[in-house]
C-alpha positions as CSV (number, residue, x, y, z in Angstrom):
1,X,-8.8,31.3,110.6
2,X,-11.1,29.8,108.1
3,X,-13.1,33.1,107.6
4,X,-9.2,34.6,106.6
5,X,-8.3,31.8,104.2
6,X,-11.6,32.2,102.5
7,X,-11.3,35.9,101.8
8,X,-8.1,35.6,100.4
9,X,-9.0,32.6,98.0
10,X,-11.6,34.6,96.9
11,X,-9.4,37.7,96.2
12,X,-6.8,35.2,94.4
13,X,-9.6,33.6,92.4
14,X,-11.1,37.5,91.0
15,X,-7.4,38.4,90.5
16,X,-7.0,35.1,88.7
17,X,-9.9,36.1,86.4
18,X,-8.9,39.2,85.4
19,X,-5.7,37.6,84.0
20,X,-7.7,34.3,82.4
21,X,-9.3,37.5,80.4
22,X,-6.5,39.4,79.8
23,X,-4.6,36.0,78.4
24,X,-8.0,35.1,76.0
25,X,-7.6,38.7,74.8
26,X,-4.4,38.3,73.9
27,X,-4.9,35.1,72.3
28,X,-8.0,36.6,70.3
29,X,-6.1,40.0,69.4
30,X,-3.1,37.1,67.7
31,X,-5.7,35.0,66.2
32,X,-7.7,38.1,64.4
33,X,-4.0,39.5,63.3
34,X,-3.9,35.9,61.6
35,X,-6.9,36.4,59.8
36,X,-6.0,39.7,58.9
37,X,-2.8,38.7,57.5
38,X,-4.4,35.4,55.5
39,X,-6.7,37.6,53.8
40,X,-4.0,39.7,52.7
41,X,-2.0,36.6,51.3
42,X,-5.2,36.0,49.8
43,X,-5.8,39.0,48.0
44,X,-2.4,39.1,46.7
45,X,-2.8,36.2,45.1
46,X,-6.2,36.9,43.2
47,X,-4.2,40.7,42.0
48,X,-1.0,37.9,40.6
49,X,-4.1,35.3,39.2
50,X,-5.9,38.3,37.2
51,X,-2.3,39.3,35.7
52,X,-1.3,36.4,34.4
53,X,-4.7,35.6,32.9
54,X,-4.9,39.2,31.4
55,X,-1.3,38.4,29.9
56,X,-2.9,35.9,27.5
57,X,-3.9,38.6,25.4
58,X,-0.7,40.1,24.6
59,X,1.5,37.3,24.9
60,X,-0.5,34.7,23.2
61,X,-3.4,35.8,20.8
62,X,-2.6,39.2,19.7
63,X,1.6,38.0,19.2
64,X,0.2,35.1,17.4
65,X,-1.9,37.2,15.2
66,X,1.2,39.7,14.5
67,X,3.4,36.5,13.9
68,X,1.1,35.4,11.1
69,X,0.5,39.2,9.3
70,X,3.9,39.7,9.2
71,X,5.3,36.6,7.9
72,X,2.5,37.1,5.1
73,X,3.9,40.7,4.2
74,X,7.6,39.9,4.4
75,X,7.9,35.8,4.4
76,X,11.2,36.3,6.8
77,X,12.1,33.9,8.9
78,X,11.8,36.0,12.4
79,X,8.3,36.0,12.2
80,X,7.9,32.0,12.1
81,X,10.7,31.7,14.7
82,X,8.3,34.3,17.0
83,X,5.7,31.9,16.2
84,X,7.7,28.7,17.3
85,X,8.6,30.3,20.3
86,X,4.7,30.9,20.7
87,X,3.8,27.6,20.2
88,X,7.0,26.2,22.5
89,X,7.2,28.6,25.8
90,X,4.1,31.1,25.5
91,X,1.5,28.2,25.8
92,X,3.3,26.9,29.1
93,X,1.3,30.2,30.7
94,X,-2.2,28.2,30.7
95,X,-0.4,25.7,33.2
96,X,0.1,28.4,35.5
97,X,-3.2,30.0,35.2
98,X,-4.1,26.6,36.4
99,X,-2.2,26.4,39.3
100,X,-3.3,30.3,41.0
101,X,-6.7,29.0,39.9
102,X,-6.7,26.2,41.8
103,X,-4.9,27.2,44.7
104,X,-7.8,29.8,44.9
105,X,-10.5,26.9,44.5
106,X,-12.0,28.5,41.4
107,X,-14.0,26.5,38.8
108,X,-10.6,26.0,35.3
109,X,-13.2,24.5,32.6
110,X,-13.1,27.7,30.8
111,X,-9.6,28.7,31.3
112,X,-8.8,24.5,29.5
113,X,-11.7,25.6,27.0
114,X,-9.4,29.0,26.5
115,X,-6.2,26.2,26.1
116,X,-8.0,24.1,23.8
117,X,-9.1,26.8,21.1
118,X,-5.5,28.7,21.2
119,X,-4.6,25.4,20.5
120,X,-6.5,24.9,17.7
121,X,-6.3,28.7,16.6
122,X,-1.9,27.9,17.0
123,X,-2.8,25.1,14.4
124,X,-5.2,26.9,12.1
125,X,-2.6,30.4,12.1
126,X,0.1,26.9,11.1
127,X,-1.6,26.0,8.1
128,X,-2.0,29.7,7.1
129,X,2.2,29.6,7.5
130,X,2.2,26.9,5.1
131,X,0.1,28.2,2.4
132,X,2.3,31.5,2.2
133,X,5.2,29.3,2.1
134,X,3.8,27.7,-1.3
135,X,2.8,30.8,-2.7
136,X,-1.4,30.0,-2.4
137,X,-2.2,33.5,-1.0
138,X,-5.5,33.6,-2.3
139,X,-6.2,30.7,-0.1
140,X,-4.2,33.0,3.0
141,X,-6.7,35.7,2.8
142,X,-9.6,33.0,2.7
143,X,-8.5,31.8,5.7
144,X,-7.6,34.9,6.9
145,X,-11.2,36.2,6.5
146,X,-12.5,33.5,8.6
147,X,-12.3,36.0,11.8
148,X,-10.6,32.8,13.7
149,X,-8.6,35.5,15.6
150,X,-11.9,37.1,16.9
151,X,-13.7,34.1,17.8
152,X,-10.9,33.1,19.9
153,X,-10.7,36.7,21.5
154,X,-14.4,35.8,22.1
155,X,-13.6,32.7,24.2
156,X,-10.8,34.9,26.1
157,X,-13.3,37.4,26.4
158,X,-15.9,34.4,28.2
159,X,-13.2,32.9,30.5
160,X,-11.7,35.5,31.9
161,X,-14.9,37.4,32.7
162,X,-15.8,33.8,34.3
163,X,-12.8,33.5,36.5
164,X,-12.2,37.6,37.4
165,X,-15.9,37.3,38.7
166,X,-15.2,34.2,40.9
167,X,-11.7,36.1,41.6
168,X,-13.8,39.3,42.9
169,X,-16.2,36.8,45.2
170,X,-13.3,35.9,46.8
171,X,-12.0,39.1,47.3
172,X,-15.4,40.4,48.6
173,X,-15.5,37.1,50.8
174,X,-11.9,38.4,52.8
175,X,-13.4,41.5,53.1
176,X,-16.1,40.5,55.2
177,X,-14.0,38.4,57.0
178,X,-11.6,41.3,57.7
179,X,-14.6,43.1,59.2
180,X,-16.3,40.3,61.1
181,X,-12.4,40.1,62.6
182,X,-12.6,43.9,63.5
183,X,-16.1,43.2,64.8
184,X,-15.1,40.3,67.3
185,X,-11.8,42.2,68.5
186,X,-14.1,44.8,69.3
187,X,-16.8,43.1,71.0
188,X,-13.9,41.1,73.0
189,X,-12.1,44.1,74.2
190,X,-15.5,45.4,75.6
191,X,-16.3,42.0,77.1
192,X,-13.1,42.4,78.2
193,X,-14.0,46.1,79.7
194,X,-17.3,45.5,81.0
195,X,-15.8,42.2,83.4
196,X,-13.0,43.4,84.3
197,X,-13.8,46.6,85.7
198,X,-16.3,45.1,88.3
199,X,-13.7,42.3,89.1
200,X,-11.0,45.0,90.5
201,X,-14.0,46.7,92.2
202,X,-14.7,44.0,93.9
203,X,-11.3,43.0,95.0
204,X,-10.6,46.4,96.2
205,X,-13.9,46.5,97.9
206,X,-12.5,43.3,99.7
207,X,-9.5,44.0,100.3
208,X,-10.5,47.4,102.0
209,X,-12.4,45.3,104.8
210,X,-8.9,43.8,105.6
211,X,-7.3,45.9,108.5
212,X,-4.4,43.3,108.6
213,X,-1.6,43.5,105.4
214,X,-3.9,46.3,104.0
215,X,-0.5,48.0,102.6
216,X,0.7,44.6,101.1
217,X,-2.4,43.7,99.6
218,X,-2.4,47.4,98.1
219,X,0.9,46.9,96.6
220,X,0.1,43.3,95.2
221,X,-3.3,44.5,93.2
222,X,-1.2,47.8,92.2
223,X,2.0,45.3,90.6
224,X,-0.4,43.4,88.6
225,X,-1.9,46.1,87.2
226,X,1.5,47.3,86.1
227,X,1.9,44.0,84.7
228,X,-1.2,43.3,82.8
229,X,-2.2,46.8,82.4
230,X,0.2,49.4,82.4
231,X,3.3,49.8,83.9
232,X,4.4,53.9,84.3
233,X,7.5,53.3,86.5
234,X,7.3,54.2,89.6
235,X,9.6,55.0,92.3
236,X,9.9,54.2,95.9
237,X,8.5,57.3,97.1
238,X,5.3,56.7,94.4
239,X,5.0,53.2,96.0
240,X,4.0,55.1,99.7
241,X,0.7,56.6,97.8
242,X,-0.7,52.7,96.8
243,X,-3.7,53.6,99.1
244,X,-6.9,52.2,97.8
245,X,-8.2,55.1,96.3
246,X,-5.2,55.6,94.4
247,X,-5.0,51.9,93.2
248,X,-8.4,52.0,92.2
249,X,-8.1,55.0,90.2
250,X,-5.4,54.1,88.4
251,X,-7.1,51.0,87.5
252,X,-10.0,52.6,86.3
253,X,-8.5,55.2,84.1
254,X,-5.9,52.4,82.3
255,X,-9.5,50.2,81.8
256,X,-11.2,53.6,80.5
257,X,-8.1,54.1,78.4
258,X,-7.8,50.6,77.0
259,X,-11.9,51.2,76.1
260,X,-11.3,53.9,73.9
261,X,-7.9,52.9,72.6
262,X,-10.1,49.7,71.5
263,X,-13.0,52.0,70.7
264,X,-10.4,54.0,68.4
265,X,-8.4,51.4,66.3
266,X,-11.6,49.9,65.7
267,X,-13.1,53.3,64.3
268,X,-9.8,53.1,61.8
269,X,-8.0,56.2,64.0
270,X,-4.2,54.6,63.8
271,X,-2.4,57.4,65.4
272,X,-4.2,57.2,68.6
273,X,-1.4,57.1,71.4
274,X,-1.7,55.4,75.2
275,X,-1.3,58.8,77.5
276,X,1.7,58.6,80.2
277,X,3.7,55.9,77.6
278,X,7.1,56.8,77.4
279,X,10.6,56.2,76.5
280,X,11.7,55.4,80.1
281,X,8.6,53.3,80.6
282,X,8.2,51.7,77.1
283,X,10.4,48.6,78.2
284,X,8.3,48.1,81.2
285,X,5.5,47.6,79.1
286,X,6.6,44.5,76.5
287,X,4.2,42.4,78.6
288,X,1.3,44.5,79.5
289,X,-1.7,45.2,77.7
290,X,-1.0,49.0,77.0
291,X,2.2,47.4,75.2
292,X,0.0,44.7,73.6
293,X,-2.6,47.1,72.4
294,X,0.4,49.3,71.0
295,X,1.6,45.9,69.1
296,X,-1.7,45.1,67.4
297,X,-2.4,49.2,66.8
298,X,1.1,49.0,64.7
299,X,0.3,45.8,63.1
300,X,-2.8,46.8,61.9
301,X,-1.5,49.9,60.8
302,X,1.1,48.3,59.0
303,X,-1.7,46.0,57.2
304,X,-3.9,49.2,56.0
305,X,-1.0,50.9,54.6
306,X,0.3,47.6,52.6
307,X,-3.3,47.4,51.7
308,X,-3.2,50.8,50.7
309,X,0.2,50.6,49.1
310,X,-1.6,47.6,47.2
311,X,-4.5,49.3,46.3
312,X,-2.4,52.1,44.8
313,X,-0.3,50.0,42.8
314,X,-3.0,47.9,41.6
315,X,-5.1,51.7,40.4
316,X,-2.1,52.4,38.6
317,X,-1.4,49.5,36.6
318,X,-4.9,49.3,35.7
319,X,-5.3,53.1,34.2
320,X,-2.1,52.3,32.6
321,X,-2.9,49.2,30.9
322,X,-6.1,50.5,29.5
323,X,-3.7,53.7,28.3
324,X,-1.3,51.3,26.6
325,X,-4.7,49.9,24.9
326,X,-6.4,53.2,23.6
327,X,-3.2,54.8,22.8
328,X,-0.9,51.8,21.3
329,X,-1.6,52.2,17.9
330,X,-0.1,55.6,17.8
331,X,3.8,55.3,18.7
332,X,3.8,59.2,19.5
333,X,1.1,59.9,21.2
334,X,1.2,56.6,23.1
335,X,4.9,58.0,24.3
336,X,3.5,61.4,25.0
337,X,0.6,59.9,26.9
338,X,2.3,57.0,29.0
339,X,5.1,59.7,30.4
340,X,2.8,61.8,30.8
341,X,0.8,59.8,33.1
342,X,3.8,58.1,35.1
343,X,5.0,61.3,36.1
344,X,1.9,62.8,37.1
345,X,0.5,59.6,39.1
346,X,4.6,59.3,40.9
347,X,3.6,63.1,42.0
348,X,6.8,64.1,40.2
349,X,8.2,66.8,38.4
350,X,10.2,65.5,35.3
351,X,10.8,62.7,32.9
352,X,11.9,61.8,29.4
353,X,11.6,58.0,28.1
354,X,14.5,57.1,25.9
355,X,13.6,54.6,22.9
356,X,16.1,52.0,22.1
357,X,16.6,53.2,18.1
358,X,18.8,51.1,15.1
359,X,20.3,53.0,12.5
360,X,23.6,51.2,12.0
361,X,24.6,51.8,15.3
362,X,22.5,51.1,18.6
363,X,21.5,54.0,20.3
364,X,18.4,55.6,22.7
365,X,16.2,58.5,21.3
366,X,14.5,60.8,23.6
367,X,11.2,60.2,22.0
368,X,8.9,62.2,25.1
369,X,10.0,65.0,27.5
370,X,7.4,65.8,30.6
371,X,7.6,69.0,33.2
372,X,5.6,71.0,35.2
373,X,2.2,69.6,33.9
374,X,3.3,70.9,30.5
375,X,5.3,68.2,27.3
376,X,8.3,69.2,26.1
377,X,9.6,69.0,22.9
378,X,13.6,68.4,23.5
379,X,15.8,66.6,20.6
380,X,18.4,64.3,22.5
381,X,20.5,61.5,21.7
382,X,22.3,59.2,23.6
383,X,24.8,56.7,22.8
384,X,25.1,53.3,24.7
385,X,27.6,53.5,27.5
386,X,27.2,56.9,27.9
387,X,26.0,58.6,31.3
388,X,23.2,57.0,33.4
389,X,20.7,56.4,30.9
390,X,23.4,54.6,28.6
391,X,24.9,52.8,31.3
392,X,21.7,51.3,32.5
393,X,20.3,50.2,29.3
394,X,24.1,48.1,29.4
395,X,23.9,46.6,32.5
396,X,19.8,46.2,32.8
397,X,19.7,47.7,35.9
398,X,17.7,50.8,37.4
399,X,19.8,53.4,39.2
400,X,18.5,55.4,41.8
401,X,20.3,58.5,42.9
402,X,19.0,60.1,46.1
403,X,22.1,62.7,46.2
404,X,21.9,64.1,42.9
405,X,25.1,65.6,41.5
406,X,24.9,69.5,41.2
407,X,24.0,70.5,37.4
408,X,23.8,66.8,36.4
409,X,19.8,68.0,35.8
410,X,17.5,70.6,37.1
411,X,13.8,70.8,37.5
412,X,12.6,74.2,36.5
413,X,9.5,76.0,37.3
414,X,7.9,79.6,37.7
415,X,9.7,79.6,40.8
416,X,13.3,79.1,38.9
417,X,15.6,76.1,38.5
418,X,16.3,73.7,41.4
419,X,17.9,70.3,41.7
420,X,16.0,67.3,42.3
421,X,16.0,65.1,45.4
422,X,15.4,61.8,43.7
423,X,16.3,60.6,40.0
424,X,15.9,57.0,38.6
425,X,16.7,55.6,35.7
426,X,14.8,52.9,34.9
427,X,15.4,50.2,32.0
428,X,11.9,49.1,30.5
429,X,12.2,45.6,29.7
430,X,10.0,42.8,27.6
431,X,11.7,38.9,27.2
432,X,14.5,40.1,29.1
433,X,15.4,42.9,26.4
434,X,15.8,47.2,27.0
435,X,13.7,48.6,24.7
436,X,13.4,51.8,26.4
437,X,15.3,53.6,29.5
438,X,13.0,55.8,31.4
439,X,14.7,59.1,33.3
440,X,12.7,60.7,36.3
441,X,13.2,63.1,38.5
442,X,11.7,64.1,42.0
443,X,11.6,66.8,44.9
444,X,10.4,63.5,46.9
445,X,12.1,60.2,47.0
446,X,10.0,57.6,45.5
447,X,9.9,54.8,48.0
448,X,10.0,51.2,47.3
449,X,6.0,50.9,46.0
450,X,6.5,53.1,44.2
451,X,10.3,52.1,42.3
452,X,8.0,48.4,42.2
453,X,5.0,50.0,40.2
454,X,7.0,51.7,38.1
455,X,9.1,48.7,37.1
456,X,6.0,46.6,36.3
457,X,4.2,49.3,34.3
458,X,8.1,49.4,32.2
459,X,7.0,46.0,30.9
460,X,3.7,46.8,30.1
461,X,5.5,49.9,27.9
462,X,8.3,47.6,26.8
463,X,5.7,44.8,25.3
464,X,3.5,47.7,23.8
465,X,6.7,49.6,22.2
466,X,7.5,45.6,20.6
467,X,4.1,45.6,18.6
468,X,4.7,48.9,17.5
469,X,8.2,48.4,16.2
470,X,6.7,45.1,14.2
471,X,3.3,47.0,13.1
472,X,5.1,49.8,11.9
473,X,8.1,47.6,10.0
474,X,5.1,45.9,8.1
475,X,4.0,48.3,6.3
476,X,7.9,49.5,5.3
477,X,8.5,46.6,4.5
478,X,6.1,45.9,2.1
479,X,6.9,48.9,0.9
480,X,10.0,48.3,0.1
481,X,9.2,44.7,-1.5
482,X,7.0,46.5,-4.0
C-alpha cells in the first residue's frame, strides 16, 4: 500500500510541475506583452514631444518675424494683433514642451534657455513695433540688421538638437528592451520545452508500470494535455485509442509544435498557424497553451503593424515637412509638389487641392491637378456650398465616400476611364480656419492611418499656404502704398 501511494504522489507531483511551468509561462508571455506595449506608449510620446518642439519654428519665430516685416511694409493693424496673439497664446507652447519633456525624464535647461531668448527676441521685435509706429525707420532697419531673428534661430537650432538627441536615446533604449523581451520569451518557452518534455516522459514511463487503472491514468494525463496543451475535440470512440503510445505521441508533437510556433514568432514569421486548430475546436482551446500562444502571436502582431503603421506615418510627415521647407517660398510649385507627393505616397490615383481664394466673394481655386504619375493643368472653380468640396470647406469636416456615385469623377488611364473605390475630401486647416480643401481619389480605400496622416500633413499645408498668402500680400501692398 505504501509502495501505491508513493507512485501516485510522484505522478501528481511531475504532473503538478508541468502546470507550475505552463502557469510561469503564461505569466512571463503577459508580463513581456506589458513591456512591449510600455515601450510603445513610450515611443509615441517621444514622436508627440519632437512635434511640438519642431512647431516652435513656425508658430513662434518665423510668425513673429512675418508679424514684424509686415507691419513695417503696411503699418495695419492685423499684423500687431498677429503679434499680440503671439505674445498671448503662442508662448503657452514652451509650458508643454515642458511637461512631454519631463514626463520623458529629459534634461529642459535649454528648452527654458529657448523660452527666455523668444522672450527677449518677443520684446526686442516690440520695440521695433514702436519705432514704425513713430515714424523712426531708419532706427527699424538698424535694429533690423542686428540678425536677432538668426541668433535666436541659433538657440532653437542648439535646444532642439539637445533634446531630439536625448529623445532618440530613449527611443534606442525601448528598442533594446523590446528585444531583450523577445529574447527572455524565447529562452522561457525553450526552458519551457526542454523540462517539460522529460516530465511527461517520465510520467508515462510510470504510469506504464501500473497494471491496475492503466486506462484511467491514460485518460487523466491525455485531459490535461487537452487542457494545458491542446485540446482537438475528441469523441467517444477517439477516447478508446488513449493507449500510451498514443498519449505520448500526441504529447510530444503539441511540445514539438509549441517549440517551433515559439521558434517562429520569435524569428518575426506572424502568420504561422497551430496545425489541427479549428473552428469546432477553437473554443476548446481559450485556456490551453495552443490558444495562449495564438493570443500573444496576435498581440504581437497587432504591435508590429501599429509600429509599422507608426513608422509609416511618422516617414511621411517627415518628407513632407522638409517638402513644405524647400518648396514654400514658391506658392506654385509648392502646390504642384505637396499633391504630388500625397498622392503618390497614399498609393492613389488622383487629386486636386482647392485654395480658399478672395476676390469679393469667397470661393476655392483648383490651384494643382495630379493623375497617373503625370500634373494636370485643369481650370476649376468652386463656389462655397457647392458639391463636396464646397460643402466641406462649410462644415470643416472631411467626407469620405466609399460608394462613389457613378460619373460624379473618374480616374482615367491607358487602360480607359473607371470610377474610383474611395474619394475624400479633406478640409486643410491652420488656427481652426479652411484654407484649402483637398479632393482624392482611390481604387483602394484608404484606411484609418492613412485618413490620420493625411489630416496632419493638411495642417502642415494649411500653416505653409498662411505665410505665403502674408509674403506675397507684402510685397502688393507696398506696391500699392507707393
Amino acid at each position: 500500500m505504501f509502495k501505491i501511494i508513493t507512485r501516485e504522489n510522484i505522478n501528481s507531483l511531475l504532473l503538478g510541475v508541468v502546470a507550475l511551468l505552463i502557469l510561469l509561462n503564461g505569466i512571463s508571455t503577459f508580463r513581456n506583452n506589458h513591456i512591449i506595449i510600455q515601450n510603445n506608449q513610450l515611443r509615441e510620446r517621444i514622436t508627440l514631444a519632437k512635434q511640438v518642439t519642431a512647431s516652435v519654428l513656425t508658430r513662434i519665430i518665423q510668425a513673429t518675424d512675418v508679424a514684424v516685416r509686415g507691419y513695417a511694409i503696411t503699418e495695419e493693424e492685423v499684423y500687431i494683433n498677429a503679434f499680440e496673439y503671439l505674445y498671448k497664446k503662442q508662448i503657452n507652447i514652451y509650458a508643454e514642451i515642458i511637461d512631454h519633456l519631463q514626463a520623458l525624464n529629459i534634461e529642459v535647461s535649454s528648452i527654458r534657455k529657448l523660452e527666455s531668448s523668444t522672450l527677449s527676441y518677443i520684446d526686442f521685435s516690440m520695440e521695433m513695433i514702436e519705432q514704425v509706429k513713430v515714424g523712426n525707420t531708419d532706427k527699424f532697419k538698424q535694429m533690423l540688421e542686428e540678425g536677432r531673428g538668426d541668433e535666436l534661430y541659433e538657440v532653437y537650432v542648439a535646444a532642439s538638437n539637445e533634446v531630439f538627441t536625448q529623445m532618440d536615446q530613449l527611443n534606442e533604449e525601448a528598442t533594446n528592451s523590446y528585444d531583450t523581451a523577445l529574447k527572455w520569451n524565447k529562452w522561457l518557452q525553450v526552458i519551457l520545452l526542454i523540462t517539460s518534455l522529460p516530465t511527461i516522459v517520465s510520467v508515462i514511463l510510470r504510469i506504464k508500470k501500473e497494471s491496475k487503472g492503466r486506462n484511467k491514468l491514460y485518460e487523466k494525463l491525455a485531459e490535461n494535455n487537452h487542457t494545458y496543451l491542446f485540446n482537438p475535440g475528441q469523441t467517444a470512440d477517439d477516447k478508446q485509442h488513449n493507449t500510451l503510445e498514443n498519449v505520448l505521441d500526441n504529447s510530444i508533437q503539441n511540445m514539438q509544435q509549441a517549440s517551433d510556433f515559439v521558434t517562429q514568432i520569435a524569428d518575426g514569421d506572424y502568420n504561422v498557424q497551430w496545425n489541427g486548430l479549428n473552428e469546432k475546436n477553437e473554443a476548446l482551446n481559450n485556456t490551453t497553451l495552443a490558444g495562449a500562444l495564438l493570443r500573444m502571436r496576435q498581440k504581437m502582431n497587432d504591435i508590429k503593424e501599429a509600429d509599422q503603421k507608426n513608422l509609416w506615418m511618422t516617414r511621411g510627415l517627415t518628407e513632407f515637412s522638409k517638402l513644405v521647407r524647400d518648396h514654400g517660398q514658391d506658392f506654385k510649385s509648392f502646390v504642384n509638389q505637396s499633391t504630388t507627393y500625397l498622392v503618390k505616397y497614399l498609393n492613389s490615383q488622383q487629386g486636386g487641392l482647392f485654395v480658399v481664394s478672395h476676390n469679393n466673394t469667397t470661393y476655392l481655386q483648383l490651384e494643382a491637378c495630379y493623375a497617373f504619375n503625370k500634373e494636370k493643368f485643369v481650370e476649376k472653380r468652386v463656389e462655397v456650398g457647392q458639391g463636396l468640396v464646397g460643402q466641406a470647406y462649410l462644415e470643416k469636416k472631411p467626407a469620405v465616400l466609399t460608394k462613389v456615385p457613378q460619373g460624379y469623377t473618374q480616374i482615367t488611364s491607358g487602360l480607359g476611364d473607371a470610377t474610383p473605390n474611395c474619394l475624400i475630401v479633406m478640409p486643410f486647416q491652420y488656427n481652426e480656419k479652411v484654407e484649402a480643401v483637398f479632393e482624392i481619389a482611390s481604387f483602394d480605400v484608404l484606411e484609418p492611418h492613412q485618413q490620420e496622416f493625411l489630416t496632419r500633413a493638411g495642417e502642415f499645408m494649411a500653416s505653409a499656404l498662411v505665410s505665403l498668402k502674408m509674403s506675397k500680400q507684402q510685397p502688393e501692398i507696398a506696391s500699392e502704398a507707393q
